[in-house]
N, C-alpha and C positions, 0 to 999 in steps of 0.2 A: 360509679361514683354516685355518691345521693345528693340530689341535687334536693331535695328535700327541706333543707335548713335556711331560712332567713332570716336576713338583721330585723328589729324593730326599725320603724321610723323614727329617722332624727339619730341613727347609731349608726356608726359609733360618734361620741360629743366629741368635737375636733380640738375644743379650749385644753378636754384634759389628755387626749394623746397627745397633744402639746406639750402639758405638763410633764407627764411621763417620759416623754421624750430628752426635754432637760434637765430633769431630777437624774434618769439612765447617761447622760450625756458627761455630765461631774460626777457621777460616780464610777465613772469607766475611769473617768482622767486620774482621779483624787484631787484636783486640782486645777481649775481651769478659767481663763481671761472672759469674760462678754465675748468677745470675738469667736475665742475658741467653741464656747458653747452653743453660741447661734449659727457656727458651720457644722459643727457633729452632730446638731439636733435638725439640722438642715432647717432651722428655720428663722425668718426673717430678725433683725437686731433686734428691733422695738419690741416686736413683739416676747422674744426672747427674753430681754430687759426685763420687764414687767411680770412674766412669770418667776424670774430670778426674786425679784423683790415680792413676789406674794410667798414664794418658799423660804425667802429671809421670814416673812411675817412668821412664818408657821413654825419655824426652827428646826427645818429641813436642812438647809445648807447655811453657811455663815459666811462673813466674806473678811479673809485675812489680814490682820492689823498691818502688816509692811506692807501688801500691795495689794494692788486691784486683782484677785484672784479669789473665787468662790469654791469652797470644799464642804463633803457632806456631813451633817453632824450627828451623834451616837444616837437622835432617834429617828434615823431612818432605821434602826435595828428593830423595833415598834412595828415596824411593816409587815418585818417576819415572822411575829408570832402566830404562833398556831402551824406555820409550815414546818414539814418532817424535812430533815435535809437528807440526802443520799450518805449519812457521813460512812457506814457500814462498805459502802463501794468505794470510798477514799481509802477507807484503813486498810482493806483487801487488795486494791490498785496500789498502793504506795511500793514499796518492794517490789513488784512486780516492773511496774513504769523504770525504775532506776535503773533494775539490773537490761530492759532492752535499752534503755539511753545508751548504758555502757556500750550494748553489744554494738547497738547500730548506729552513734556517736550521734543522731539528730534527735531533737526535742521530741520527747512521747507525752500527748492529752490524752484525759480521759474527760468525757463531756457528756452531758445529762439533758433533757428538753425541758425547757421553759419557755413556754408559749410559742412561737413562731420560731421560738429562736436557740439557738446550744449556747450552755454557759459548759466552759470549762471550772470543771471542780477540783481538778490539779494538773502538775505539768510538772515537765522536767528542766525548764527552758534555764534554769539557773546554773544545772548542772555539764551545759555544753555550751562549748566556745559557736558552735553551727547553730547560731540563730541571730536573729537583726534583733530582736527585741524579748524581753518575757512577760510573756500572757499569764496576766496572775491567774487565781479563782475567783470569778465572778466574770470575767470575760465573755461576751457574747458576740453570737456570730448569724448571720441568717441561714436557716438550715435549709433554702435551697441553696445555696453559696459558699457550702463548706462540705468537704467530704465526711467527718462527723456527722452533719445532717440530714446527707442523702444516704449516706450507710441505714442511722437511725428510720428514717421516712420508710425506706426497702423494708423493714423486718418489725416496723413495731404492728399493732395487731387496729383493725378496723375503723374501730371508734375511736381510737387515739389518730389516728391518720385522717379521719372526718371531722374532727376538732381542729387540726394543725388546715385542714382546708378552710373549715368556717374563717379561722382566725386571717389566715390570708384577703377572702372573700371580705372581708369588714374592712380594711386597709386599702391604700390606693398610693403605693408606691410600684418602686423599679426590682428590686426581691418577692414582693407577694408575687407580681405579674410575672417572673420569673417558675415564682414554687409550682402556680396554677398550671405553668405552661409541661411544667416536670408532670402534675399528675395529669394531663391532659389524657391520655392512654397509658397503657399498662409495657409500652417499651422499656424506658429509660428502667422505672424500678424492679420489672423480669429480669432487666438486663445486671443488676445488682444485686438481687437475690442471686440467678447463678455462679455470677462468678463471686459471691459473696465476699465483696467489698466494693469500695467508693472511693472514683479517687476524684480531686480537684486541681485543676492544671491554672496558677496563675490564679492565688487568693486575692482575692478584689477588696474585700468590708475588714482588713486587718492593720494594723501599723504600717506595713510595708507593701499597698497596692501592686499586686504583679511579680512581685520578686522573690516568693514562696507558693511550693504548691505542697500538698499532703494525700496523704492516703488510712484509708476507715476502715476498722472491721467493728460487727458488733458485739456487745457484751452483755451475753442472759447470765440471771440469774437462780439459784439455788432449785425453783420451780423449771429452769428452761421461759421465764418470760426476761423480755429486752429492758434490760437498766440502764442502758447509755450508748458510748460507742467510746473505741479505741482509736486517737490516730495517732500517725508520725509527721511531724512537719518538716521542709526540707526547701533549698534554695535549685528554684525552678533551672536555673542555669547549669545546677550541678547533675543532672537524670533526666534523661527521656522517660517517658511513660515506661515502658515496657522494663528499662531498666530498674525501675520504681516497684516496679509490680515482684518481679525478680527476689529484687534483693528484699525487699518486704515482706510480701505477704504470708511466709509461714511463719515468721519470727510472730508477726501482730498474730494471727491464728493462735499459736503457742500461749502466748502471753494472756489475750483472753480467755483460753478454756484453763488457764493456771489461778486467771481472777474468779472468776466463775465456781474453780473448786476451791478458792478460799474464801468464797463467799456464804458455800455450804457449811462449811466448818465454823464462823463465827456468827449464822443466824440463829 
């Protein structure tokens, strides 16, 4: 590991991870109470408060004429210019994702890295009764804390894996301290390279704490480089591990190197 890289002094500014954190907070919700925002952003009311009304200033979020409830408004869109989205691995994944939903009846993601963290950029979750909730696109997950992200972590290449540590190393939560302790040694991720996949028993940072776990493979692109990962999500109560692994992992295998050749075909 390169231990090589340091924060500046005074970094990272805690006012705008704060900010980030409740701007990320109402945009997961689409809609969310003071309350609700100052526990998902884990941070204190008042201060909460206050950041909510500097992003009312700015015409970030707005707060809705029937109730006390704040949602984002069309120029947070303004953020994302200039960024390329993966839309080329959506239209290649879409088909693919549906027909394993059918097969294997649980919700199939496909999930991309940003920053620390996997956002799902589609899912199936609409099209099966086997799920507590559906994780739209834009949904994030901390990628030590999700089998998406420990899949991703195993196979993406050096300098992307010493970014995702930097990023950790800057932060001072219960997931960074988590991710650092994954790349502590070269175990856990050896151990995901061979048996090339990732699974998470009992999803902790999702709607339903405890009550799903899922399982990862990755998905290269056209070159053989990693553009995301494939998982299945699934109700913990319903599979043991091994049962998991069984019934999964050649379908997600399949489905990925089926994405992967549709992916050469429309670049």
């Amino acid at each position: 590991m390169n231990e090589g890289w340091t924060m500046e002094r005074g970094v990272p500014i805690r006012a705008i991870s704060r900010a980030i954190s409740v701007l990320s907070a109402i945009n997961r919700s689409g809609s969310a109470t003071m309350m609700e925002i100052s526990k998902s952003a884990s941070i204190p009311y008042p201060t909460a408060s206050r950041i909510v009304q500097t992003l009312l200033h700015e015409g970030l979020i707005e707060r809705e004429l029937s109730r006390k409830r704040y949602r984002p408004t069309a120029l947070v869109k303004t953020l994302s210019v200039g960024f390329q989205s993966e839309d080329q691995l959506v239209v290649a994944a879409r088909p693919h994702i549906e027909a394993l939903c059918n097969d294997l009846k649980w919700p199939i993601s496909v999930a991309t890295r940003v920053g620390t963290r996997m956002m799902v950029r589609d899912s199936t979750h609409k099209l099966t009764s086997l799920t507590f909730s559906n994780y739209y696109p834009g949904f994030t997950l901390p990628i030590a804390d999700c089998a998406t992200g420990k899949v991703y972590l195993a196979f993406c290449n050096d300098a992307e894996r010493e970014a995702i540590i930097a990023g950790w190393r800057a932060t001072d939560n219960e997931t960074s301290k988590q991710g650092l302790l994954i790349v502590r040694d070269n175990s856990v991720l050896d151990r995901i390279r061979g048996d090339h996949y990732a699974l998470q028993l009992r999803n902790l940072y999702n709607a339903e704490p405890g009550k799903t776990s899922s399982m990862a493979v990755p998905i290269f692109g056209k070159d053989d480089e990693l553009v995301g990962s494939l998982g299945v999500i699934y109700f913990f109560s319903a599979l043991k591990a091994e049962a998991a692994v069984a019934q999964f992992l050649e379908p997600l295998h399949k489905t990925a190197l089926a994405i992967q050749d549709q992916l050469k075909k429309i670049s």
